[in-house]
C-alpha positions as CSV (number, residue, x, y, z in Angstrom):
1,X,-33.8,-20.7,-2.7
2,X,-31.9,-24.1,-0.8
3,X,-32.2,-23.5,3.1
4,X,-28.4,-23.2,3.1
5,X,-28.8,-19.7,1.6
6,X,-31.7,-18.7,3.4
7,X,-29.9,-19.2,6.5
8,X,-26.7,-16.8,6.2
9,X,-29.6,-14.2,4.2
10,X,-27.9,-14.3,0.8
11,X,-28.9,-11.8,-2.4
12,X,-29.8,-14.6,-4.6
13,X,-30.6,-13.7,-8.6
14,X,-32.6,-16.1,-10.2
15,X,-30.9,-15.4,-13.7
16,X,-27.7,-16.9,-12.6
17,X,-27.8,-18.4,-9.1
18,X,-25.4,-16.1,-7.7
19,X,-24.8,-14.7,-4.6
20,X,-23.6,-11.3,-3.2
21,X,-19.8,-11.2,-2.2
22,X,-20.9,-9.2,0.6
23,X,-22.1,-12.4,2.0
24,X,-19.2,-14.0,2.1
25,X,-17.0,-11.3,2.3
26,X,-17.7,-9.0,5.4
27,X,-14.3,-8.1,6.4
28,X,-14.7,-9.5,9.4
29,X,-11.7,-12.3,8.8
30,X,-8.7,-10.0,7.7
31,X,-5.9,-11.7,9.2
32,X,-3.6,-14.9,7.5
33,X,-1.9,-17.4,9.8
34,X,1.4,-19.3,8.6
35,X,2.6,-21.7,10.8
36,X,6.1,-24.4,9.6
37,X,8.8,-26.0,10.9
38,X,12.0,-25.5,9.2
39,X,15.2,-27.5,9.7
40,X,17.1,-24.2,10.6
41,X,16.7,-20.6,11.8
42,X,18.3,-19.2,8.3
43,X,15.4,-21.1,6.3
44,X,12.4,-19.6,8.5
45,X,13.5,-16.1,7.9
46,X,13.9,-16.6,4.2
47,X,10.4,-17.6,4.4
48,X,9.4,-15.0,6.3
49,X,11.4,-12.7,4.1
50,X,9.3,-14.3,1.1
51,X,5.8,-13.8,2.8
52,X,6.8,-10.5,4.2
53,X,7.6,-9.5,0.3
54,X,4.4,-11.4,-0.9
55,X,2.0,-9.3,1.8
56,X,3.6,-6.3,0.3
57,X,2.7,-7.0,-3.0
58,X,-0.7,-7.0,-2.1
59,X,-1.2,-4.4,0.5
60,X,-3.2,-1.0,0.1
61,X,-2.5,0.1,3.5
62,X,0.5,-1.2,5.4
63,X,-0.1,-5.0,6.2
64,X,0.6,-5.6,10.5
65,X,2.8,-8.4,10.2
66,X,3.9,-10.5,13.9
67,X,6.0,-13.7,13.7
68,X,7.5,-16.1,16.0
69,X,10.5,-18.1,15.3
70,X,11.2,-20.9,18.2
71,X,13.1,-24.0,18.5
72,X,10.9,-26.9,17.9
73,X,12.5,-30.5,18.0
74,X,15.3,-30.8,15.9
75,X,14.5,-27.7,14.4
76,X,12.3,-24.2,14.5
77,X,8.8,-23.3,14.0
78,X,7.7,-20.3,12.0
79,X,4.6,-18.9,13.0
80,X,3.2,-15.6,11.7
81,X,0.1,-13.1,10.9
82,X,-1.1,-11.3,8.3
83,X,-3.1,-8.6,9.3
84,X,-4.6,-6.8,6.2
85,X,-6.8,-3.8,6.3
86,X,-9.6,-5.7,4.2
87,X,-10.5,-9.3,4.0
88,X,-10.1,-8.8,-0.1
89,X,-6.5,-8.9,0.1
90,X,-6.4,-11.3,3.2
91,X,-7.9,-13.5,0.3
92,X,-5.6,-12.8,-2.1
93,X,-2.7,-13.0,0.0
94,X,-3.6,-16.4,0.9
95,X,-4.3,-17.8,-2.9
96,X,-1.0,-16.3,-3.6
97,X,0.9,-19.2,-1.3
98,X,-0.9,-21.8,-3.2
Protein backbone atom coordinates (compact mmCIF):
# COMPACT_ATOMS: atom_id res chain seq x y z
CA UNK A 1 0.00 0.00 0.00
CA UNK A 2 1.92 3.59 -1.45
CA UNK A 3 2.00 6.17 1.57
CA UNK A 4 -0.38 8.27 -0.45
CA UNK A 5 -3.17 5.89 0.44
CA UNK A 6 -2.17 5.14 3.82
CA UNK A 7 -2.50 8.65 4.52
CA UNK A 8 -6.24 9.56 3.61
CA UNK A 9 -7.03 5.59 5.22
CA UNK A 10 -8.22 4.04 1.92
CA UNK A 11 -9.96 0.37 1.53
CA UNK A 12 -7.40 -0.95 -0.76
CA UNK A 13 -8.06 -4.66 -2.56
CA UNK A 14 -5.15 -6.22 -3.54
CA UNK A 15 -6.98 -8.06 -6.49
CA UNK A 16 -7.43 -4.87 -8.34
CA UNK A 17 -5.78 -1.84 -6.65
CA UNK A 18 -8.92 -0.13 -6.11
CA UNK A 19 -10.11 2.11 -3.72
CA UNK A 20 -13.50 2.76 -1.86
CA UNK A 21 -15.55 5.68 -3.35
CA UNK A 22 -16.34 6.47 0.17
CA UNK A 23 -12.92 7.84 0.25
CA UNK A 24 -13.19 10.13 -2.15
CA UNK A 25 -16.61 10.73 -1.95
CA UNK A 26 -17.81 11.89 1.52
CA UNK A 27 -20.36 14.30 0.69
CA UNK A 28 -18.72 16.81 2.23
CA UNK A 29 -18.14 19.00 -1.21
CA UNK A 30 -21.80 19.27 -2.65
CA UNK A 31 -21.82 22.58 -4.05
CA UNK A 32 -20.61 23.69 -8.04
CA UNK A 33 -19.28 27.15 -8.58
CA UNK A 34 -19.70 28.80 -12.22
CA UNK A 35 -18.12 31.97 -12.57
CA UNK A 36 -17.98 34.00 -16.68
CA UNK A 37 -18.07 37.08 -18.09
CA UNK A 38 -20.42 37.57 -20.84
CA UNK A 39 -20.50 40.47 -23.27
CA UNK A 40 -24.13 41.23 -22.24
CA UNK A 41 -26.80 40.77 -19.56
CA UNK A 42 -29.22 38.63 -22.14
CA UNK A 43 -26.22 36.06 -22.75
CA UNK A 44 -25.61 35.39 -18.82
CA UNK A 45 -29.09 34.56 -18.20
CA UNK A 46 -29.26 32.21 -21.14
CA UNK A 47 -26.45 30.52 -19.44
CA UNK A 48 -27.94 30.57 -16.37
CA UNK A 49 -31.07 29.37 -17.91
CA UNK A 50 -28.86 26.41 -19.46
CA UNK A 51 -27.22 25.39 -16.02
CA UNK A 52 -30.35 26.03 -14.09
CA UNK A 53 -32.03 23.31 -16.75
CA UNK A 54 -28.79 21.13 -16.60
CA UNK A 55 -28.93 21.04 -12.38
CA UNK A 56 -32.40 19.98 -12.94
CA UNK A 57 -31.62 17.12 -14.93
CA UNK A 58 -29.63 15.82 -12.38
CA UNK A 59 -31.25 16.63 -9.12
CA UNK A 60 -33.00 14.03 -6.63
CA UNK A 61 -33.94 16.65 -4.27
CA UNK A 62 -34.34 20.23 -5.34
CA UNK A 63 -30.86 21.66 -6.17
CA UNK A 64 -30.34 25.45 -4.06
CA UNK A 65 -29.30 27.44 -6.85
CA UNK A 66 -27.85 31.46 -5.99
CA UNK A 67 -26.37 33.64 -8.85
CA UNK A 68 -25.00 36.97 -9.31
CA UNK A 69 -25.13 38.87 -12.46
CA UNK A 70 -22.93 42.29 -12.21
CA UNK A 71 -21.41 44.62 -14.61
CA UNK A 72 -17.85 43.76 -15.13
CA UNK A 73 -15.76 45.96 -17.60
CA UNK A 74 -17.26 46.11 -20.79
CA UNK A 75 -19.53 43.58 -19.92
CA UNK A 76 -21.14 41.22 -16.95
CA UNK A 77 -19.97 38.52 -14.86
CA UNK A 78 -22.05 35.44 -14.09
CA UNK A 79 -21.38 33.88 -10.95
CA UNK A 80 -23.41 31.10 -9.50
CA UNK A 81 -23.78 27.84 -7.01
CA UNK A 82 -24.87 24.63 -7.16
CA UNK A 83 -25.94 23.27 -4.12
CA UNK A 84 -26.85 19.63 -4.49
CA UNK A 85 -28.06 17.36 -1.75
CA UNK A 86 -25.20 14.77 -2.42
CA UNK A 87 -21.68 15.27 -3.69
CA UNK A 88 -22.71 12.27 -6.44
CA UNK A 89 -24.67 14.61 -8.45
CA UNK A 90 -22.41 17.70 -7.58
CA UNK A 91 -20.02 15.41 -9.63
CA UNK A 92 -22.14 14.71 -12.30
CA UNK A 93 -23.42 18.04 -12.65
CA UNK A 94 -19.99 19.29 -13.06
CA UNK A 95 -18.79 16.46 -15.86
CA UNK A 96 -21.93 17.45 -17.53
CA UNK A 97 -20.48 21.19 -18.51
CA UNK A 98 -17.49 19.55 -19.90
Amino acid sequence: MSDAIKACHAQETAACCCVDVGTIMDNSDCTAAYSQTFADRAAAEAMLATLTEKARQVESDPCEIESRITPEGEGVRLDAGFTFACQAETLIFQLGLR
